[in-house]
DOZA-587078 format. One record per residue (C-alpha): chain; x, y, z; residue in three letters. Coordinates in nm, 3 decimals. Layout:
BEGIN
chain xx yy zz resn
A X Y Z ALA $
...
***
This chain:
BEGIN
chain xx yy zz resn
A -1.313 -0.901 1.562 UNK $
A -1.277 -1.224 1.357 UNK $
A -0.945 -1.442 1.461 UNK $
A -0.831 -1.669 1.130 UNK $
A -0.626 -1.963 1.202 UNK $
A -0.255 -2.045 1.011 UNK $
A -0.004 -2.309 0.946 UNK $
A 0.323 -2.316 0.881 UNK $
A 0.514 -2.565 0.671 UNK $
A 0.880 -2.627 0.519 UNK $
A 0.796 -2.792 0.155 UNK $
A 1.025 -2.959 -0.046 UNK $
A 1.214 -3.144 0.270 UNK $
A 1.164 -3.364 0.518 UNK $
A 1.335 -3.204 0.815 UNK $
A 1.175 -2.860 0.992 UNK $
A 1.376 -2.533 0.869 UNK $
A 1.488 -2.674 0.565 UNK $
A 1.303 -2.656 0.214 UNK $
A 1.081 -2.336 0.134 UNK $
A 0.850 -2.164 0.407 UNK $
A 0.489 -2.099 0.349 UNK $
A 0.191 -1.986 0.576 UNK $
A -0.161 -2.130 0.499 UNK $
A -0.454 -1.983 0.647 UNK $
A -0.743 -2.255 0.573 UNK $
A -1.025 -2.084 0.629 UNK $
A -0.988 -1.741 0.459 UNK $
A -1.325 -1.666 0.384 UNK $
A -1.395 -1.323 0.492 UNK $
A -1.035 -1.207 0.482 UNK $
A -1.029 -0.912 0.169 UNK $
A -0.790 -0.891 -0.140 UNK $
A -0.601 -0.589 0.055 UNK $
A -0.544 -0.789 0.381 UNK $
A -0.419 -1.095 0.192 UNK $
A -0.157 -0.899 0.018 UNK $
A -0.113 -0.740 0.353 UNK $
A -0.106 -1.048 0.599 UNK $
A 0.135 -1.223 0.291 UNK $
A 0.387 -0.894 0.327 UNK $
A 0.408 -0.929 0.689 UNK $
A 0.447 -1.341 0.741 UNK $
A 0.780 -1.236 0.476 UNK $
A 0.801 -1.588 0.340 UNK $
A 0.827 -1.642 -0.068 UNK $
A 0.423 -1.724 -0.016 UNK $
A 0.094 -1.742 0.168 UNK $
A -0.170 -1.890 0.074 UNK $
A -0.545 -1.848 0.150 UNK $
A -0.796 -2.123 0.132 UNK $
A -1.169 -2.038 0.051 UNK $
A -1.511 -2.251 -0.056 UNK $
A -1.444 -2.329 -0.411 UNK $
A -1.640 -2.194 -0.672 UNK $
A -1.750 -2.533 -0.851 UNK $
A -1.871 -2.823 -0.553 UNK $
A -1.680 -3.081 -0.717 UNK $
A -1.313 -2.909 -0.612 UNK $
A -1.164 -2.900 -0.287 UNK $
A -1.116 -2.558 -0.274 UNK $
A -1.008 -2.235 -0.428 UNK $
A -0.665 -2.128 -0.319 UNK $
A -0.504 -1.784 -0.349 UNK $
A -0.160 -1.745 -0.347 UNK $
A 0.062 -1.380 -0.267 UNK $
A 0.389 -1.340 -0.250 UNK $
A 0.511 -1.013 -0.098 UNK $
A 0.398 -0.752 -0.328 UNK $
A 0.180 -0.964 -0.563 UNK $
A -0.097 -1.223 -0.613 UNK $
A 0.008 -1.495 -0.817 UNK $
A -0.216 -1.752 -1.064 UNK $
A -0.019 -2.057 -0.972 UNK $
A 0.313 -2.155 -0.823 UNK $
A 0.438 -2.490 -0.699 UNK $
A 0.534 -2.500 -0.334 UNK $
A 0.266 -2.327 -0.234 UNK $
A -0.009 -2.570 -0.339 UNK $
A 0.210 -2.897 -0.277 UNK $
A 0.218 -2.751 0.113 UNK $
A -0.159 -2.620 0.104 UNK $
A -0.278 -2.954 0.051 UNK $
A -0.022 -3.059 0.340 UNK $
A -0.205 -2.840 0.549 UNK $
A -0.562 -2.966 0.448 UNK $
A -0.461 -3.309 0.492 UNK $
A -0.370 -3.259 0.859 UNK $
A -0.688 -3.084 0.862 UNK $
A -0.865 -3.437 0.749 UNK $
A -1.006 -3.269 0.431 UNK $
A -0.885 -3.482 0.172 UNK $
A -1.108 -3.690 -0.006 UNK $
A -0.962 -4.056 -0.067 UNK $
A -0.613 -3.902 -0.110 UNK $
A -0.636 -3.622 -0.416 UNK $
A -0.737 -3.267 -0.410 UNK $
A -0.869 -3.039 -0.673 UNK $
A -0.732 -2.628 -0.639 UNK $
A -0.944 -2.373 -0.799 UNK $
A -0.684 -2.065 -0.914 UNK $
A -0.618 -1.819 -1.153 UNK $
A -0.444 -2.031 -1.358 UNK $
A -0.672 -2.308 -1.371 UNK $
A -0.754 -2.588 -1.196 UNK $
A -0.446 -2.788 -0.999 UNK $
A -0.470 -3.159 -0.946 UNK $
A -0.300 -3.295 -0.605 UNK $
A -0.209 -3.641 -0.516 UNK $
A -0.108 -3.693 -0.187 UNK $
A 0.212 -3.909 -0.092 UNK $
A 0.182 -4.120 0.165 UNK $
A 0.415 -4.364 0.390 UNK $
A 0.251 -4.582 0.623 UNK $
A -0.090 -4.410 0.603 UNK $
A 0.056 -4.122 0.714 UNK $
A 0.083 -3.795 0.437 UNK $
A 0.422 -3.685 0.432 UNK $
A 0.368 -3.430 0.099 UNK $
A 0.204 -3.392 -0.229 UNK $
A 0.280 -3.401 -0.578 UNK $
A 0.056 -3.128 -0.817 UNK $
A 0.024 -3.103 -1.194 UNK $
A 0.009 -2.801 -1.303 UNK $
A -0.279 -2.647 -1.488 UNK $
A -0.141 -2.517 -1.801 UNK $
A 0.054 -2.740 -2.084 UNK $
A 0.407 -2.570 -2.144 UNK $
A 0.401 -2.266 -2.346 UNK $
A 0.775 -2.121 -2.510 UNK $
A 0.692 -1.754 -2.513 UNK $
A 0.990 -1.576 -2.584 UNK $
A 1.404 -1.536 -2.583 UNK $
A 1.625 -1.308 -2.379 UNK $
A 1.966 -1.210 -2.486 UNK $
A 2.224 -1.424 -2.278 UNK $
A 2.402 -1.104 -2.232 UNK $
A 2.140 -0.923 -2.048 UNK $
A 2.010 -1.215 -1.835 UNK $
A 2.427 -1.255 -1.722 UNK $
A 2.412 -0.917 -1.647 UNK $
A 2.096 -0.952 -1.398 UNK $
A 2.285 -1.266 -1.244 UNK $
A 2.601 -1.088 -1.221 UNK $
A 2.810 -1.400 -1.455 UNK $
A 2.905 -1.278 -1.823 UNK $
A 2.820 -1.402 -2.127 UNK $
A 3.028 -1.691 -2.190 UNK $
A 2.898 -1.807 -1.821 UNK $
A 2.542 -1.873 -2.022 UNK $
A 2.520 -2.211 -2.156 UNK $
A 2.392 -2.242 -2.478 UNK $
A 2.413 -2.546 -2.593 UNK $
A 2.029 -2.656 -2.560 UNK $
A 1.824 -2.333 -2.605 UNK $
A 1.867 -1.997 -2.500 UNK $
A 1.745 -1.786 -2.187 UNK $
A 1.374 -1.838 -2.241 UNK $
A 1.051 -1.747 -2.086 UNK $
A 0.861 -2.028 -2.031 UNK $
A 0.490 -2.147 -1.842 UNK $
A 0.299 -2.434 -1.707 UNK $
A 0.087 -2.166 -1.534 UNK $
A 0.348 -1.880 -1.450 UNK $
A 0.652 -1.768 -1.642 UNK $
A 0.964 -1.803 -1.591 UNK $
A 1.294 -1.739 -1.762 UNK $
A 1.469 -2.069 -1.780 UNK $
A 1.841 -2.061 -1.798 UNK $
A 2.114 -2.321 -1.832 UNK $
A 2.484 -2.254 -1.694 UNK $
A 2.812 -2.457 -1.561 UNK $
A 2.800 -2.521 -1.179 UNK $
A 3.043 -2.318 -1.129 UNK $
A 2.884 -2.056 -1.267 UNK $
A 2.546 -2.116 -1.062 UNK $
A 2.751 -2.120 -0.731 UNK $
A 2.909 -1.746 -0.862 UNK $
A 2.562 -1.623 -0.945 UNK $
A 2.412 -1.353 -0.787 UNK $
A 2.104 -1.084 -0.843 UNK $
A 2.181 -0.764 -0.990 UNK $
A 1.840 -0.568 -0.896 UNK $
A 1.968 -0.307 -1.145 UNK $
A 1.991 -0.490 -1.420 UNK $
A 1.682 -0.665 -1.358 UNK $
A 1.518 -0.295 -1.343 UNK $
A 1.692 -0.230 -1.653 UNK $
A 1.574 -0.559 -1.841 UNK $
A 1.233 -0.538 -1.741 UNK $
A 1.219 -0.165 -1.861 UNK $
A 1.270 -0.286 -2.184 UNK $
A 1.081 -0.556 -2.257 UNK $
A 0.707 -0.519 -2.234 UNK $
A 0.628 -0.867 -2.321 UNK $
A 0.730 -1.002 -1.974 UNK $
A 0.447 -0.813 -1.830 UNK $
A 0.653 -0.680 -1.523 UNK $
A 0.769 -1.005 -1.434 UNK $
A 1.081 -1.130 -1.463 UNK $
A 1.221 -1.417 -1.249 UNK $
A 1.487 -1.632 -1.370 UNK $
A 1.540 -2.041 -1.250 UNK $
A 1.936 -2.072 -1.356 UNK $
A 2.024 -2.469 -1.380 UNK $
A 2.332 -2.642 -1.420 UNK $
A 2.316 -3.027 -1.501 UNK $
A 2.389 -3.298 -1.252 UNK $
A 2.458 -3.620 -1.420 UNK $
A 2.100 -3.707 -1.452 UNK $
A 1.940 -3.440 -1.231 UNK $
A 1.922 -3.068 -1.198 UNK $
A 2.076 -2.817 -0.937 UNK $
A 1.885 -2.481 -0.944 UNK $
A 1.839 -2.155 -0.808 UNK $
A 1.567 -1.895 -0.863 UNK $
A 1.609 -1.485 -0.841 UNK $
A 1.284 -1.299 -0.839 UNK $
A 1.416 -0.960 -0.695 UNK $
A 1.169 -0.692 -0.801 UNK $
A 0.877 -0.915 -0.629 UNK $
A 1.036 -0.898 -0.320 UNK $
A 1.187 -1.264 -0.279 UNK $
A 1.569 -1.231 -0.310 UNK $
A 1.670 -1.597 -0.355 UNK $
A 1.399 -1.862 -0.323 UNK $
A 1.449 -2.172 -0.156 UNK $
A 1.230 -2.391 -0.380 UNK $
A 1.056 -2.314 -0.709 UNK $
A 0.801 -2.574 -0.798 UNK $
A 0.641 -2.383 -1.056 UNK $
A 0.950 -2.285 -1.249 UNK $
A 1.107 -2.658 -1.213 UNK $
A 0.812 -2.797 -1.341 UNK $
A 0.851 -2.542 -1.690 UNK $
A 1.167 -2.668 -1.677 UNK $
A 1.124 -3.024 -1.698 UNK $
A 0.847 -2.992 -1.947 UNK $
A 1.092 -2.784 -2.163 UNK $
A 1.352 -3.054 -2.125 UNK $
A 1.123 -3.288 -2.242 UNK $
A 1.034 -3.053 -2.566 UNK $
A 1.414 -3.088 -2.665 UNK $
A 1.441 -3.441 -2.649 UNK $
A 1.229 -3.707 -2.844 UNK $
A 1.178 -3.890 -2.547 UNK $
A 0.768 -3.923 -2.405 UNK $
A 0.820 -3.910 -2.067 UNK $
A 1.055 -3.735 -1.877 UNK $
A 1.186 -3.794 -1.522 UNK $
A 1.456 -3.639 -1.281 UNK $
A 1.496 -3.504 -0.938 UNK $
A 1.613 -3.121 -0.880 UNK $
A 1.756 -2.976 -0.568 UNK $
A 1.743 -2.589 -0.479 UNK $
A 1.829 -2.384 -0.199 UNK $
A 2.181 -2.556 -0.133 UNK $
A 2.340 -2.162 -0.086 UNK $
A 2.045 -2.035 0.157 UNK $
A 2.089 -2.316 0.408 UNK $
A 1.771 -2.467 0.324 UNK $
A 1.814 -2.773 0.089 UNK $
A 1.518 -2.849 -0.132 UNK $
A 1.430 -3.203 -0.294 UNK $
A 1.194 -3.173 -0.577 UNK $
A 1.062 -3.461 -0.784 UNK $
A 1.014 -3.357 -1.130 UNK $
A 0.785 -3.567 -1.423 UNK $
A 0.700 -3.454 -1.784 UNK $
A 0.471 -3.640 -2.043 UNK $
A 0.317 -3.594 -2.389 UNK $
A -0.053 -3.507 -2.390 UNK $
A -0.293 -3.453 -2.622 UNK $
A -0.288 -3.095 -2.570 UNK $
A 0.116 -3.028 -2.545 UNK $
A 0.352 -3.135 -2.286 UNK $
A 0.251 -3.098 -1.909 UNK $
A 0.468 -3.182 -1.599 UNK $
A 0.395 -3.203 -1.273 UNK $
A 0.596 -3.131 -0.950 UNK $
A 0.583 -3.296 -0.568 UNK $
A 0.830 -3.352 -0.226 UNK $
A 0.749 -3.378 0.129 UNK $
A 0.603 -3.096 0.367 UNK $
A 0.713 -3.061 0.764 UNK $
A 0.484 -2.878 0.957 UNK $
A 0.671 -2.602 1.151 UNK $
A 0.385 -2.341 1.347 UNK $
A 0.032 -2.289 1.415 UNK $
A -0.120 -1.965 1.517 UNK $
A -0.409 -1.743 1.497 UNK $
A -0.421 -1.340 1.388 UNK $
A -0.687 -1.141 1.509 UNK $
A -0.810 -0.908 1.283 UNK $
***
């Protein structure tokens, strides 16, 4: 029976049990589509990632992502701690990384304090895309606030991508420190609108002077609270950018504050020729190693 190899690493932090968990197996080749979703529901941590030859020479690698009922086509943690792994591993070419996924391809930069690699920063693969309103009524409802707890003053609850949606939503900090998942009303929500493709996880932020405090619900996949959100902080700084007239955007966003595992995330947005991207990074600590026979 074959016996896989996997890391474990706390991203968005630089001390162990802080920041978000993930597991990375490296070498997944040979592992199948129902044991990844399998190994991923097991491990329990908001993802796992599995590393395989890439499909075009030129790239690093192609990387698969699950959470615990789902595979995913990008998110941000996971790949800014999958090239942490593959660092350690000594398989990073001159300090960047190229990540084959379902969302396109994801360029890596390492970061790096006296030679040694302490995390990654990633730009995601998509430019943002607006896709559609929620009624602030409904979305307080699923975070258990009211209506006058949504903050309007920018743009309403929105679904928004750089390579996965989320709904973005702006409130007091009060009001993010009372939030709270309602798994009923996110049943009842996503019941009713098709267009989210039975998805619905929702980043609620609350201005801090220049940065961002944030939390992230995504109930109905299985992760309660998450710890860190790359993917959905990156949406939202290139939808911060998209309200401003500004051509670069830059801020620092910190998550995870009421789980006991404080997350730093460094957060850029720029104008390109083909919309507005962003990109995401913050340090990795390696936590365990193992193997899984299987």
């Amino acid at each position: 029976m074959p016996v896989y190899e996997y890391f474990t690493v706390d991203v968005f932090t630089n001390r162990r049990f802080g920041g978000n968990q993930l597991a990375v197996f490296p070498d997944a080749d040979g592992i199948d589509d129902l044991m990844m979703q399998a190994l991923a529901a097991e491990l329990n941590y908001s993802e796992t990632t599995f590393v395989l030859p890439p499909e075009n020479p030129s790239n690093t690698a192609r990387v698969r992502i699950f959470n615990r009922k789902n595979e995913m086509p990008f998110a941000g943690h996971p790949n800014v701690g999958t090239a942490f792994v593959l660092a350690q591993l000594g398989r990073a070419k001159e300090g960047t990384l190229r990540f084959e996924e379902i969302s396109g391809r994801v360029d890596i930069e390492l970061i790096k304090e006296g030679g040694a690699v302490v995390g990654a920063k990633i730009d995601a693969p998509q430019p943002l895309q607006t896709l559609s309103t929620l009624p602030a009524a409904k979305i307080a409802a699923c975070l258990s606030l009211t209506e006058a707890d949504i903050d309007l003053t920018e743009h309403q609850p929105l679904l928004a991508s750089v390579g996965i949606g989320f709904v973005l939503v702006a409130v007091s900090a009060a009001s993010l420190a009372a939030a709270a998942p309602d798994i009923g009303a996110y049943r009842k929500l996503l019941a009713a609108r098709p267009d989210l493709n039975e998805r619905l996880s929702i980043l609620l932020y609350a201005k801090v002077a220049s940065d961002i405090r944030a939390r992230m619900f995504a109930p109905l996949a299985g992760t309660w609270e998450d710890p860190a959100t790359g993917s959905a902080n990156a949406a939202l700084a290139a939808l911060r950018l998209s309200l401003s007239s500004a051509e670069t955007l830059r801020y620092k966003a910190m998550q995870g504050v009421e789980m006991g595992r404080e997350s730093h995330l460094e957060l850029q947005a720029w104008r390109a020729a083909d919309g507005i991207r962003a990109s995401v990074g913050g340090r990795c600590v390696s936590v365990f190693h193992g193997t899984i026979q299987l």
